[in-house]
C-alpha positions in Angstrom: 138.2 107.6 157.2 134.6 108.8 156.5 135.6 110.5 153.8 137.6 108.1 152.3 134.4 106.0 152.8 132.2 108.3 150.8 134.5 108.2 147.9 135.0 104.4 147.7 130.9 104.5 147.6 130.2 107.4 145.0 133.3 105.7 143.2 131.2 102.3 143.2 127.7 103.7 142.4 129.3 105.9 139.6 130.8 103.0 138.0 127.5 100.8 138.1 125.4 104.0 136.7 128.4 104.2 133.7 128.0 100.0 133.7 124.4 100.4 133.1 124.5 102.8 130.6 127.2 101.2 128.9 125.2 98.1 128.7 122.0 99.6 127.8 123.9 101.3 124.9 125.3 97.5 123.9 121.7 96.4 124.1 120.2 98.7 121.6 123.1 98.2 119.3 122.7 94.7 118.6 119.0 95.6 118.2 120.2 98.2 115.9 118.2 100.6 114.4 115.0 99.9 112.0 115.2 96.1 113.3 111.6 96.1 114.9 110.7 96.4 110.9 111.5 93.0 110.5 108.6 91.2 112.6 106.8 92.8 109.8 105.7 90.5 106.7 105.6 91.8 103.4 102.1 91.7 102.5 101.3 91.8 106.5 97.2 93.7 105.7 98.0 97.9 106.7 95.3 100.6 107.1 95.7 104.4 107.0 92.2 105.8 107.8 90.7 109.4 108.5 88.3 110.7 110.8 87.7 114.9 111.2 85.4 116.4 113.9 82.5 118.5 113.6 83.4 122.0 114.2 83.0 122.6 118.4 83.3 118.2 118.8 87.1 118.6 118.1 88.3 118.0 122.0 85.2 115.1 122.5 86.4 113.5 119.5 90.1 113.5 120.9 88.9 112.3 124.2 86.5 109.1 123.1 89.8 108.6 120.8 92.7 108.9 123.1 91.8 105.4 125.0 92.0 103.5 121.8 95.7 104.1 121.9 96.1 101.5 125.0 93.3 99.0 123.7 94.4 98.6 120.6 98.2 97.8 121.4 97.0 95.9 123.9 95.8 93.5 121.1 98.1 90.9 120.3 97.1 90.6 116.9 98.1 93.9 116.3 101.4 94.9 115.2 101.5 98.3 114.7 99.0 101.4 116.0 99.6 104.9 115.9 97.2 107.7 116.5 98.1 111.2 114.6 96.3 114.7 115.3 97.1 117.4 112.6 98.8 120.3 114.1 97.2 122.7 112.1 93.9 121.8 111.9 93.0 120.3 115.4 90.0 117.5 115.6 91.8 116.0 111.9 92.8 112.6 113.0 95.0 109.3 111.0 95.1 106.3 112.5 98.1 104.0 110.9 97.4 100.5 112.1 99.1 96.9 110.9 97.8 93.6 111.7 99.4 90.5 109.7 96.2 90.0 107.7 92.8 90.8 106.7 90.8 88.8 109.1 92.9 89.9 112.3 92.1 93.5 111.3 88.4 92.7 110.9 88.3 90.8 114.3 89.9 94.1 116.1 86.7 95.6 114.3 84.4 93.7 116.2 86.0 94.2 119.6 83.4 96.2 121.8 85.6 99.3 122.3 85.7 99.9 118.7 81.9 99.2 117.9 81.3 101.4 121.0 83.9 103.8 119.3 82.2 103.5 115.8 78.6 104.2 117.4 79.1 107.8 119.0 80.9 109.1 115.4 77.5 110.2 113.5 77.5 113.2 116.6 81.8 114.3 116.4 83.0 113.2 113.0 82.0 115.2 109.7 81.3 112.7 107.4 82.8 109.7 109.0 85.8 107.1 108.7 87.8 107.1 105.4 89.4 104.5 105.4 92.4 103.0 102.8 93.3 99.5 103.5 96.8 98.8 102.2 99.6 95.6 101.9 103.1 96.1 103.5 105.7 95.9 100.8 109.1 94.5 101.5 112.1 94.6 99.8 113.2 91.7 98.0 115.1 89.2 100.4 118.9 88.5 99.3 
């Protein structure tokens, strides 16, 4: 009877871990793949910009860089941040970032962290920020 009572309850919590994972799977698919792309306007104001370290600043550049990560999503009028280190040529960072328009993106430039961020680059980075600003491009809707 015990054992009859451990199978009814493995059965049960076996068949709400395939439930879940069933419906997680159902989830994603009506989200589909690529579908995040569309909260992004065409012409929404993009930035692709460059920063290297000094030679010997490479790890104090990536660790006055890493919190940017969580401050900068944390923004709501951001859209889009990502962070990327080279893997050849540690201390070579690209920041991709998307905000919906010009004055959104120069607003996150004014937040403290940034202008705190900005200030201690003349000692790590060789050179400084280069910095492309860019426009989303869309494909035409149907």
């Amino acid at each position: 009877m015990i054992r009859a009572l451990r199978l009814q309850t493995s059965a049960i919590l076996l068949g709400g871990l395939l439930a879940g994972t069933v419906l997680q799977k159902e989830a994603l698919a009506q989200e589909g793949p690529g579908q995040g792309y569309a909260k992004i306007a065409s012409g929404a104001y993009s930035v692709v910009a460059e920063v290297r370290a000094k030679p010997g600043k490479e790890t104090e550049l990536r660790a006055i860089t890493l919190p940017l990560i969580d401050l900068v999503r944390s923004d709501p009028a951001n859209l889009v941040y990502f962070l990327q280190e080279s893997r050849e040529t540690p201390g070579h960072f690209i920041f991709y970032e998307i905000f919906a328009n010009e004055t959104d993106f120069e607003a996150h430039n004014a937040m403290p962290y940034v202008k705190e961020w900005f200030a201690k680059l003349p000692e790590l980075a060789d050179g400084g920020v280069k910095v492309m600003r860019m426009q989303i491009l869309a494909p035409a809707s149907d």
